[in-house]
MARMINU-226523 format. One line per 4 residues: number of its first residue (from 1); their letters; for each residue x, z, y of C-alpha. Coordinates in steps of 0.001 Angstrom, whole numbers, plus 500000, padded with zeros to 6 digits. Layout:
REM MARMINU-226523
NUM> a> X,Z,Y ~ ...;
//
This chain:
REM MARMINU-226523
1> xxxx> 500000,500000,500000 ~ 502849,501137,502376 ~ 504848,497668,501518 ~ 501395,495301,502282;
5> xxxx> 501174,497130,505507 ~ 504680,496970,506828 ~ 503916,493274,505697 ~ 501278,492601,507750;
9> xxxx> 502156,494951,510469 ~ 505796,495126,511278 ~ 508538,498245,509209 ~ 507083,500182,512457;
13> xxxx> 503423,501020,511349 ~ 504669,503198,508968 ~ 506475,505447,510728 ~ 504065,504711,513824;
17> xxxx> 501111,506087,511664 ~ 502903,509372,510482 ~ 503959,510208,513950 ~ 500195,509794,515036;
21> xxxx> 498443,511512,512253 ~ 501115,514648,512576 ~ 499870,515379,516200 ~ 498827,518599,516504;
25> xxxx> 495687,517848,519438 ~ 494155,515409,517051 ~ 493162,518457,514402 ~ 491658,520265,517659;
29> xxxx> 489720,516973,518922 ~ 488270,516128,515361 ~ 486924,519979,514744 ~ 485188,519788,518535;
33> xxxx> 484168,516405,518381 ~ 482749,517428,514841 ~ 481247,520777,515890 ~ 479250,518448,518634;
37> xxxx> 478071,515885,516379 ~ 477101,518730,513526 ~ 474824,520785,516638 ~ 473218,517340,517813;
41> xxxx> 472293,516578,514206 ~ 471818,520665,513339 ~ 469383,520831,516227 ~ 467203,516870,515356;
45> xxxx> 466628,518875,511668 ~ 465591,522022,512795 ~ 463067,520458,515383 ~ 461797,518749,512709;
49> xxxx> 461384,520930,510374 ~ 459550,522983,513395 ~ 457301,519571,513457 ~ 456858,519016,510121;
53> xxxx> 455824,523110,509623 ~ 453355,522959,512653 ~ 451547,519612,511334 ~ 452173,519201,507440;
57> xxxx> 451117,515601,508064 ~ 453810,514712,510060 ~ 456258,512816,509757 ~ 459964,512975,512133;
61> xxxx> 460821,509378,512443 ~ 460548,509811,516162 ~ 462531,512324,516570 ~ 465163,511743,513691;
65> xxxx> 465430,508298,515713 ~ 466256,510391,518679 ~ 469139,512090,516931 ~ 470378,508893,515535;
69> xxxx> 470647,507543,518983 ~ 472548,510728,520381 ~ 474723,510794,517586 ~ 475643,506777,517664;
73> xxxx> 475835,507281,521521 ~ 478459,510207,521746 ~ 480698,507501,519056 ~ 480753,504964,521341;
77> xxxx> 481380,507010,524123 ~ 484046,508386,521960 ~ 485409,505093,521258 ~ 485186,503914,524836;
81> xxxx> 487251,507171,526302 ~ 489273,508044,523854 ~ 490979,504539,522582 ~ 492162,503262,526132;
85> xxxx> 493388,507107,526922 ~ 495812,507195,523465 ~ 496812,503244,523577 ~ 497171,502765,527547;
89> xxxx> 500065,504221,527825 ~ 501854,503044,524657 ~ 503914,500473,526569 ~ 503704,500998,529549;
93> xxxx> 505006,504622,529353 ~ 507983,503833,526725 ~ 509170,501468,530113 ~ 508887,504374,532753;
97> xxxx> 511320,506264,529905 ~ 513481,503474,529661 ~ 513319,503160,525603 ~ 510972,500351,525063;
101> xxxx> 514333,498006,526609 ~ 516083,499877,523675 ~ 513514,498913,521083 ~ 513801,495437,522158;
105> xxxx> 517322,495181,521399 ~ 516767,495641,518022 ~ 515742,492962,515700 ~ 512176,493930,515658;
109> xxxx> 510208,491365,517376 ~ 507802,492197,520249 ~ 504742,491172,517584 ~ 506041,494074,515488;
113> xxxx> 506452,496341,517952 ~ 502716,495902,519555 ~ 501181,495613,516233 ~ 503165,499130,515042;
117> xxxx> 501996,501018,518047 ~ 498696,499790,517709 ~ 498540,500758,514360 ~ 499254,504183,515017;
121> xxxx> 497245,504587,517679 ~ 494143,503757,516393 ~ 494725,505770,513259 ~ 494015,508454,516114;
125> xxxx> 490790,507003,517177 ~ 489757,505844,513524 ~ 490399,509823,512472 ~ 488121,510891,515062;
129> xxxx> 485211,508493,514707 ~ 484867,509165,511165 ~ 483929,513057,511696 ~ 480137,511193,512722;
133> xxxx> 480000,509223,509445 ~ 477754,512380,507376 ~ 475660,512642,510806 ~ 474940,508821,510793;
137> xxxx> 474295,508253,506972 ~ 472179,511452,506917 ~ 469807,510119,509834 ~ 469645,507069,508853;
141> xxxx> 467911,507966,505704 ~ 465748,510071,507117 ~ 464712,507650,508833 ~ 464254,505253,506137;
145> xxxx> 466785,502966,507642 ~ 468490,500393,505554 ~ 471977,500365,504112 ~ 472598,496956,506293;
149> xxxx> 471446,499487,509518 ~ 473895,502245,508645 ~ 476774,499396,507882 ~ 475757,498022,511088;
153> xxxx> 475568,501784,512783 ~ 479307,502450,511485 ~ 480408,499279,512503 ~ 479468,498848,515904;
157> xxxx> 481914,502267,517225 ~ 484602,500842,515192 ~ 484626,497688,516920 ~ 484484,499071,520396;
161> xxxx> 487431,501143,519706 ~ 489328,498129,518345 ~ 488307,496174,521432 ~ 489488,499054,523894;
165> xxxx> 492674,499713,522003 ~ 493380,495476,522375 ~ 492753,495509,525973 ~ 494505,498712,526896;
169> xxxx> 497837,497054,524738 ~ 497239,493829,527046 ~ 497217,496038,530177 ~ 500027,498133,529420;
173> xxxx> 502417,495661,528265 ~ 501925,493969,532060 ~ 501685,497591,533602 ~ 504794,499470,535194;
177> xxxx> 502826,502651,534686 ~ 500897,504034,532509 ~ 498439,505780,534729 ~ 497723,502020,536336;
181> xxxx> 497189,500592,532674 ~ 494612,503592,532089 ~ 492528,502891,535512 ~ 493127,499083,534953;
185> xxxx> 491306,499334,531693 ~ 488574,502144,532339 ~ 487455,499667,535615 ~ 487220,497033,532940;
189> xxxx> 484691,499176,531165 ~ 482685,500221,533874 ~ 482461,496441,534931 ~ 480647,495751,531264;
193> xxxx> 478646,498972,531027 ~ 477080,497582,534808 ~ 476726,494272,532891 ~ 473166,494636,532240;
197> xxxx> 472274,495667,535770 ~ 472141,492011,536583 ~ 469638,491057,534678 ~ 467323,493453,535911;
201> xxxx> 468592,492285,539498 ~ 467460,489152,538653 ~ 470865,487147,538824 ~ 471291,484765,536248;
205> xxxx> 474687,485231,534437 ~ 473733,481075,533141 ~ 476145,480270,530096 ~ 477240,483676,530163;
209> xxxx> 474520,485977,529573 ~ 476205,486926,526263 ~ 478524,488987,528385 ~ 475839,491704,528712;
213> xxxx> 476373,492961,525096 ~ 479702,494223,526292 ~ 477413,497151,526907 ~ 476836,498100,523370;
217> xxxx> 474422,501141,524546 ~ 472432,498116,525584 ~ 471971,497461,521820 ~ 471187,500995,520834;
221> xxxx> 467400,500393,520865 ~ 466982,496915,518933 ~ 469047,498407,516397 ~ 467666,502163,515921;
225> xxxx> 463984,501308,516782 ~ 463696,497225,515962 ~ 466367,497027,513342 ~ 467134,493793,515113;
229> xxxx> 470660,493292,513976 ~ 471856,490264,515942 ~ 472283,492101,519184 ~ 474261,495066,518005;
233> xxxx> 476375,492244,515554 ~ 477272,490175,518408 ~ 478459,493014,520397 ~ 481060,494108,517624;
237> xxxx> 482153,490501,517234 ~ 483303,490373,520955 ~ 484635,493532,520963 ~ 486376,492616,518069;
241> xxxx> 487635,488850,519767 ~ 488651,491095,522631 ~ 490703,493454,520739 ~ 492904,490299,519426;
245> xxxx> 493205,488444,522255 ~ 494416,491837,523589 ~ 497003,492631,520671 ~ 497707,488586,521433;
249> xxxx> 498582,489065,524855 ~ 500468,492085,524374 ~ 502470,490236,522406 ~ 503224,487375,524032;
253> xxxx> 503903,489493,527733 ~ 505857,492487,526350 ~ 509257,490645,526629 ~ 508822,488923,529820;
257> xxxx> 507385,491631,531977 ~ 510349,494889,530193 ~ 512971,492168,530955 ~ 511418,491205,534301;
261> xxxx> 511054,495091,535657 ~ 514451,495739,534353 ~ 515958,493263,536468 ~ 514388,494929,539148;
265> xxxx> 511152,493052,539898 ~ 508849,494717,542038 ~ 504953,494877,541221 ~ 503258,494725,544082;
269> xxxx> 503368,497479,546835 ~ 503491,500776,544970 ~ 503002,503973,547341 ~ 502274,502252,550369;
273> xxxx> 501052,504704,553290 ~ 497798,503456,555429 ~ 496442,505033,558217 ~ 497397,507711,560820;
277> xxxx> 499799,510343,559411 ~ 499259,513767,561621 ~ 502405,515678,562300 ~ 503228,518570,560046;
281> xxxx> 502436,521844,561016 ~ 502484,525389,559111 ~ 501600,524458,555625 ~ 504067,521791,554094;
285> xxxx> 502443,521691,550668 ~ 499242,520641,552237 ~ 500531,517679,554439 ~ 502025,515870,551779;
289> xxxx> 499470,516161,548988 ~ 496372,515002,551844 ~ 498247,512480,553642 ~ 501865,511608,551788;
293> xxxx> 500351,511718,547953 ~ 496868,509724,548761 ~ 498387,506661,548553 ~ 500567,506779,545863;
297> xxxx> 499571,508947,543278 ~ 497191,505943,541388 ~ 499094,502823,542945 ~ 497822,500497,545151;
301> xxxx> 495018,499330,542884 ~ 493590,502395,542207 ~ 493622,501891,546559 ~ 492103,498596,546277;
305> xxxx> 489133,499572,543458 ~ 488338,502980,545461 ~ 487884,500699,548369 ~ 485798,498117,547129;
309> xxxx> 483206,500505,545635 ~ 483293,502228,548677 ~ 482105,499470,550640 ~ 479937,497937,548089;
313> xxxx> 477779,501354,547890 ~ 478040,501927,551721 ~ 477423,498792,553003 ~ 474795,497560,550362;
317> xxxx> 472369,500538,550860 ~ 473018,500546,554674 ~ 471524,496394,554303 ~ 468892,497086,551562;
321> xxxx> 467677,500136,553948 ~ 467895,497711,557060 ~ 465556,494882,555283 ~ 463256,497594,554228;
325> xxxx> 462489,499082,557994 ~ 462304,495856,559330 ~ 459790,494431,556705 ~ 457649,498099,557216;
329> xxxx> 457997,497099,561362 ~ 456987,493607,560451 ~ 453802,494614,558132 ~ 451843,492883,556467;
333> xxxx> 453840,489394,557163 ~ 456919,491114,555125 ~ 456033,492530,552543 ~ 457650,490130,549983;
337> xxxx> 461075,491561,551580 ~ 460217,495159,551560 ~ 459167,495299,547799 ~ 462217,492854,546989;
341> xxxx> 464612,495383,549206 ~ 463220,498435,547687 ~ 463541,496856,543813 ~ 467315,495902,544786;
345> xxxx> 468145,499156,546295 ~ 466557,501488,543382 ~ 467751,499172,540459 ~ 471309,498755,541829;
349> xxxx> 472360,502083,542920 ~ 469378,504611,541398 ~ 470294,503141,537677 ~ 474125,502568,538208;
353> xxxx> 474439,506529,539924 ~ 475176,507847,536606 ~ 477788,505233,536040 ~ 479130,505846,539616;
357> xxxx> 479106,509547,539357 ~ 481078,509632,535628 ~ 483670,506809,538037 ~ 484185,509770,540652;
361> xxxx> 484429,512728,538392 ~ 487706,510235,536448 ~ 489353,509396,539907 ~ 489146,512594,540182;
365> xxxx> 490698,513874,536918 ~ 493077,511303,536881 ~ 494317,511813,540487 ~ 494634,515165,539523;
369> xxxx> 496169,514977,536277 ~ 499593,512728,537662 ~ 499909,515384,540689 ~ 502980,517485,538870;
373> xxxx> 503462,514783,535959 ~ 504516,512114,538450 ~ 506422,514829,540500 ~ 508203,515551,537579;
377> xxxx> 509044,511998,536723 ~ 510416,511295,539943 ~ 512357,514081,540185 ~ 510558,515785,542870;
381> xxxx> 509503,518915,541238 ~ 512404,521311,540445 ~ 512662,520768,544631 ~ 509471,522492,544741;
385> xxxx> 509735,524893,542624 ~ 513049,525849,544462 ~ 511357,526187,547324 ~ 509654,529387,549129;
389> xxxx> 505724,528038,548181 ~ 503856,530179,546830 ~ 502102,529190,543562 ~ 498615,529715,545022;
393> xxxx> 499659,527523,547817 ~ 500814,524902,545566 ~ 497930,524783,543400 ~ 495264,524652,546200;
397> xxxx> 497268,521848,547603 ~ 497125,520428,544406 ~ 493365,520588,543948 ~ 492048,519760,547448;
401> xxxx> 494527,516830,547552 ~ 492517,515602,544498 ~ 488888,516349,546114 ~ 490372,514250,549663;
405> xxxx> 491638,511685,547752 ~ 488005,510044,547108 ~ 486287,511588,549875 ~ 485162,508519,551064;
409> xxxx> 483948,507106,547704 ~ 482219,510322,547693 ~ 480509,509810,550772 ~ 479740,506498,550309;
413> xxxx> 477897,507086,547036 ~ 475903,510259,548507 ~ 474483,507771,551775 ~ 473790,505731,548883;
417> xxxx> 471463,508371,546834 ~ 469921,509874,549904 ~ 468826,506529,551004 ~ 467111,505705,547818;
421> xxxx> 465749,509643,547804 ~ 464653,509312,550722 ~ 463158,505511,551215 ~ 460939,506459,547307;
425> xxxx> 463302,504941,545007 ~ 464790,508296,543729 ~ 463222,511521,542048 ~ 464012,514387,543634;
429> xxxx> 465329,515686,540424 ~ 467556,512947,540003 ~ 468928,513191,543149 ~ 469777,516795,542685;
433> xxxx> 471521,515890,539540 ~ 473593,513195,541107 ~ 475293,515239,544124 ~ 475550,518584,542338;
437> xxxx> 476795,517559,539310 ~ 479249,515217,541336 ~ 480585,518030,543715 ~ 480441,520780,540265;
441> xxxx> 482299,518410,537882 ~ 484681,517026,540303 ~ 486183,520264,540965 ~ 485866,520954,536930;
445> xxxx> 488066,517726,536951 ~ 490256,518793,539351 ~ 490981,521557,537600 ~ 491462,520372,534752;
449> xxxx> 493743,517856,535355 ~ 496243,520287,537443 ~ 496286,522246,533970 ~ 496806,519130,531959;
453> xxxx> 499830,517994,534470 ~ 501075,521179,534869 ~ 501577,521049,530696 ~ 502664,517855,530604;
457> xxxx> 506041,515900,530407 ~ 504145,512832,531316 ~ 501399,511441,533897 ~ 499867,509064,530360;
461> xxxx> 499507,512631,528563 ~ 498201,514379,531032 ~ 495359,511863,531611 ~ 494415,511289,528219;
465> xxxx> 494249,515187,528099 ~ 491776,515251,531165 ~ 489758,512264,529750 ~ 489372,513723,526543;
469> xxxx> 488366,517474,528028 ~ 485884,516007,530095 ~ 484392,514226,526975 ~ 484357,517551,525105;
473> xxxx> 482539,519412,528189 ~ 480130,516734,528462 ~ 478772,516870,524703 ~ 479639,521021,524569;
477> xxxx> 478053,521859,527711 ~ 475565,519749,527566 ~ 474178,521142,523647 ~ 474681,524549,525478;
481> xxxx> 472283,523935,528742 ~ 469443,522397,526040 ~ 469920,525189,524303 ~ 469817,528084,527216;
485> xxxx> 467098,525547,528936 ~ 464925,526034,525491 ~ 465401,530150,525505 ~ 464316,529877,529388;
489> xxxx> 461169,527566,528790 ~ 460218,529874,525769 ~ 460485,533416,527822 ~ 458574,531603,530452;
493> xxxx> 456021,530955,528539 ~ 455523,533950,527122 ~ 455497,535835,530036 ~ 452775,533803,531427;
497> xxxx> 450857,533816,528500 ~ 450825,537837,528550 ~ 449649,537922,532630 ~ 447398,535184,532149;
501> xxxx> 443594,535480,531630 ~ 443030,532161,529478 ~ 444077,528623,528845 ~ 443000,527097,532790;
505> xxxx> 444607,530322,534470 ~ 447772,529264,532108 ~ 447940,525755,532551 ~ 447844,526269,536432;
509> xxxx> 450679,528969,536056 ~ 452585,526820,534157 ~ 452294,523755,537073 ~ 453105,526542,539599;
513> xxxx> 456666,527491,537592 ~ 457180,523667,536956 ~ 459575,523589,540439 ~ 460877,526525,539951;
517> xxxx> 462020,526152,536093 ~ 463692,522407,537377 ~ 465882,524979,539867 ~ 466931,526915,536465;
521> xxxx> 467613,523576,534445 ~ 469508,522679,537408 ~ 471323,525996,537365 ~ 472202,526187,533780;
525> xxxx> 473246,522607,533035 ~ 476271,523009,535528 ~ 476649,527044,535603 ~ 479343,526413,532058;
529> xxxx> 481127,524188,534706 ~ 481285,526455,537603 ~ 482127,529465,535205 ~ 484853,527413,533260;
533> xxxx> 486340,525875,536560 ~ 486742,529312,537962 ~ 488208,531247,534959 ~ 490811,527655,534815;
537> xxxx> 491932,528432,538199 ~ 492497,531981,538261 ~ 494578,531388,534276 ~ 496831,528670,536077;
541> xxxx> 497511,530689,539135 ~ 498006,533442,537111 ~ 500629,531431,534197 ~ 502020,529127,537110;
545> xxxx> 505706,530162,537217 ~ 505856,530785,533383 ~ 504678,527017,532789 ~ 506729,525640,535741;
549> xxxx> 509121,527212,534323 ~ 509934,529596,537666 ~ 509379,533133,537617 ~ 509088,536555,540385;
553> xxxx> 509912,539816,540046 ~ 508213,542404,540989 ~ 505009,540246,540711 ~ 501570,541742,538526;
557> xxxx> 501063,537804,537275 ~ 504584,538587,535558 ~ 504448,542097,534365 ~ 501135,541601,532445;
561> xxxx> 503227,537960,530952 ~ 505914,540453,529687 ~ 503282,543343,528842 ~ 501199,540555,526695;
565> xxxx> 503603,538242,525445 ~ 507191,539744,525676 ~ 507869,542780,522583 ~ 508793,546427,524449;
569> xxxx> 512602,546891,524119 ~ 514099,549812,521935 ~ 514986,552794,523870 ~ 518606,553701,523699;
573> xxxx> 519961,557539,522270 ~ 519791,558770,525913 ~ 516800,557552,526781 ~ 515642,559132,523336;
577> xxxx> 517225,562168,524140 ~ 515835,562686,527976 ~ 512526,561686,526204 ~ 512512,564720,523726;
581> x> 513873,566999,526593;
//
């Protein structure tokens, strides 16, 4: 078996694959990412069984077809996270080190060397996909689904990985970094999940409609609920195509673009400072992370994306809003313009605010999460650390830099929301959702990815740490709200029932408590969050100069280090003696 696949795959996969499957992280990520799949599926059983035991004529297709869809939903979102965060960097990292120009001057050829750290990459994201193969077999037969569905069900998270890992190869083998591979490749993604949003704008994609299925949630329903398989089928294949032509192109570029940047080529503008720089005044740290850092912390096309959003949410509400006063002014002759303003406005910023909002809370995370690791890489750091900053202050530097680097996106995407709340085209629940959970998990991300760089030797690590911890809050904290939200509904109902006088007197008390238990939901989906962002903080402020490797006496931070962690010395014989004395 070994020999056929160092045959097909280069005397690298080998090794490549035994290095990957060793990791330590990758037992950690398969028990949580199994522990969230086993609640989701724990949870669709138990409900019902509670179904099933309340009607004995029921049967759960409905709701086992819910759990099916959660389940196959948190794989692909797997697959679309976690492959471009362990392959992006593959590359494009081993030519910040300097060793991929080594590796080339053996006689391994560059197909070898792609195909080997492919290979062993996606053995990482294979590994982790499979802890959802009991969840998806044992819904699908409850559901009566065929054994063609479940292939199909399997399939379709495979592919997408295989598709993500491709690309991300083809980006980093043309990248000089590995953070600009990583936000190269996750704007690719975000440009096919907003795919379908065309259609429903009512542009015609002509000859290349088929693009759409580069969404594959957009296939979820025909193949759960229709058992239409052609949808979900042709969205594997192109995953798949793309996954080649990526391992092609990785290929074919790796030799040109190592030699090319070790010549000294320059790509592009990297670091480039725009705008007014104030003068420095009492706090250093500060200065340079809001005004020196901004620029060149995700390269000038992390610049260039952040700026075209920007506009494109700003400047695209600001004109559907426009059209929509003027056609209520103009009344009744306008009234084609007003309803085609308002569809516009609420399809192509109320359904893409999720979308937008996950985009913020990663620039975020990712921002954050090169802040030390790209200090350290450029030989910056041990200068700070030398330095008379206090941790504190170098940590809140740290995190507001993050939160001001994409305060504009920010702002442009909350003129966008209020618009559409306020012009009708918005709940009020939704809106809520959008800007809290932006501000809550922004800062979550911002925390997290100081931790992550503060731990890591590298910027690629410490983003593919942040992606995949925001993944495993998303499905953890999210199980934990339903579950809190459920206890809360169930003591509210109970305590109406026991002060009310009858069914009408409850069903008004229960419309009465309706806003007030959407404030609680609110509360509870993004209190694990607010709690977890505030105990991260205070534990990295608290471990800063043991990880940074700098330390103060005389400090409590240090004396409860050497109280917890260090073993109490022996007492020598006079110290024994004076003791007994």
């Amino acid at each position: 078996m070994v020999t056929l696949l160092s045959a097909l795959f280069g005397p690298l996969v080998e090794a490549e694959c035994q290095r990957a499957l060793a990791r330590g992280w990758l037992i950690l990520v398969r028990t949580l990412a199994a522990l969230a799949i086993l609640s989701v599926t724990m949870i669709v059983l138990w409900y019902g069984w509670i179904c099933v035991y309340a009607n004995p004529s029921h049967r759960p297709f409905y709701e086992f077809r819910i759990g099916l869809t959660i389940v196959e939903g948190v794989l692909l979102t797997i697959a679309l996270v976690i492959a471009p965060a362990v392959l992006a960097g593959t590359l494009a990292g081993e030519k910040e080190r300097g060793a991929l120009g080594l590796l080339l001057t053996t006689r391994l050829t560059s197909r070898e060397v792609v195909l080997g750290r492919f290979a062993g990459k996606m053995t990482q994201v294979l590994m982790i996909l499979l802890v959802g193969v009991p969840s998806i077999v044992l819904l699908a037969a409850l559901t009566g689904s065929t054994a063609k569905a479940m292939g199909v069900l399997l399939l379709l998270p495979a592919a997408v990985g295989f598709g993500g890992g491709g690309l991300s190869m083809a980006i980093s083998a043309v990248s000089r970094r590995g953070r600009d591979a990583l936000l190269t490749v996750y704007l690719i993604d975000l440009v096919f999940l907003l795919g379908p949003l065309a259609g429903a704008l009512n542009l015609s994609l002509g000859r290349f409609e088929w693009l759409t299925l580069l969404n594959p949630y957009s296939t979820l329903d025909s193949l759960i609920w229709e058992e239409s398989f052609a949808p979900p089928l042709l969205s594997a294949g192109l995953w798949t195509a793309l996954g080649l032509v990526g391992i092609a192109v990785a290929s074919w570029r790796l030799v040109p673009v190592c030699l090319g940047q070790l010549d000294g080529a320059q790509v592009g503008r990297i670091g480039k400072r725009r705008g007014r720089i104030p003068p420095l005044h009492g706090r250093p740290m500060f200065w340079k992370e809001l005004y020196i850092e901004r620029a060149g912390t995700l390269g000038g096309l992390g610049w260039w994306i952040g700026a075209s959003l920007t506009l494109l949410l700003g400047a695209g509400s600001l004109t559907m809003a426009g059209v929509m006063l003027w056609a209520q002014w103009q009344r009744p002759m306008a009234q084609e313009w007003y309803s085609w303003s308002q569809s516009m406005l609420g399809i192509g910023v109320g359904r893409s605010g999720m979308t937008v909002s996950w985009l913020i809370q990663w620039a975020i995370g990712l921002r954050a999460a090169v802040t030390i690791a790209s200090e350290r890489e450029r030989g910056t750091w041990d200068a700070i650390l030398t330095s008379p900053l206090h941790a504190n202050e170098i940590i809140q530097a740290k995190l507001w830099g993050s939160l001001f680097a994409l305060r504009w996106l920010f702002v442009a995407a909350v003129l966008a929301w209020s618009l559409n709340f306020a012009l009708g085209t918005m709940s009020a629940g939704d809106y809520a959702n959008l800007i809290v959970g932006t501000l809550v998990i922004g800062a979550f991300m911002a925390a997290v990815g100081i931790r992550a760089s503060l731990a890591s030797t590298t910027s690629t690590r410490a983003m593919a740490i942040t992606i995949g911890i925001w993944l495993g809050a998303l499905v953890a904290f999210t199980i934990i709200a339903a579950i809190l939200n459920a206890i809360a509904w169930l003591l509210l109902i109970l305590a109406i029932t026991i002060m009310s006088d009858g069914v009408s007197t409850l069903s008004v008390s229960m419309r009465q408590y309706a806003t007030a238990m959407s404030v609680v939901k609110l509360v509870i989906g993004f209190a694990p969050y607010v709690i977890t962002t505030l105990i991260l903080v205070s534990y990295t402020r608290l471990r800063f100069d043991r990880l940074a490797g700098r330390s103060t006496e005389g400090r409590f931070a240090l004396a409860a280090e050497r109280l917890l962690h260090e073993p109490t010395p022996l007492m020598s014989p006079t110290e024994v003696g004076s003791y007994t004395e």
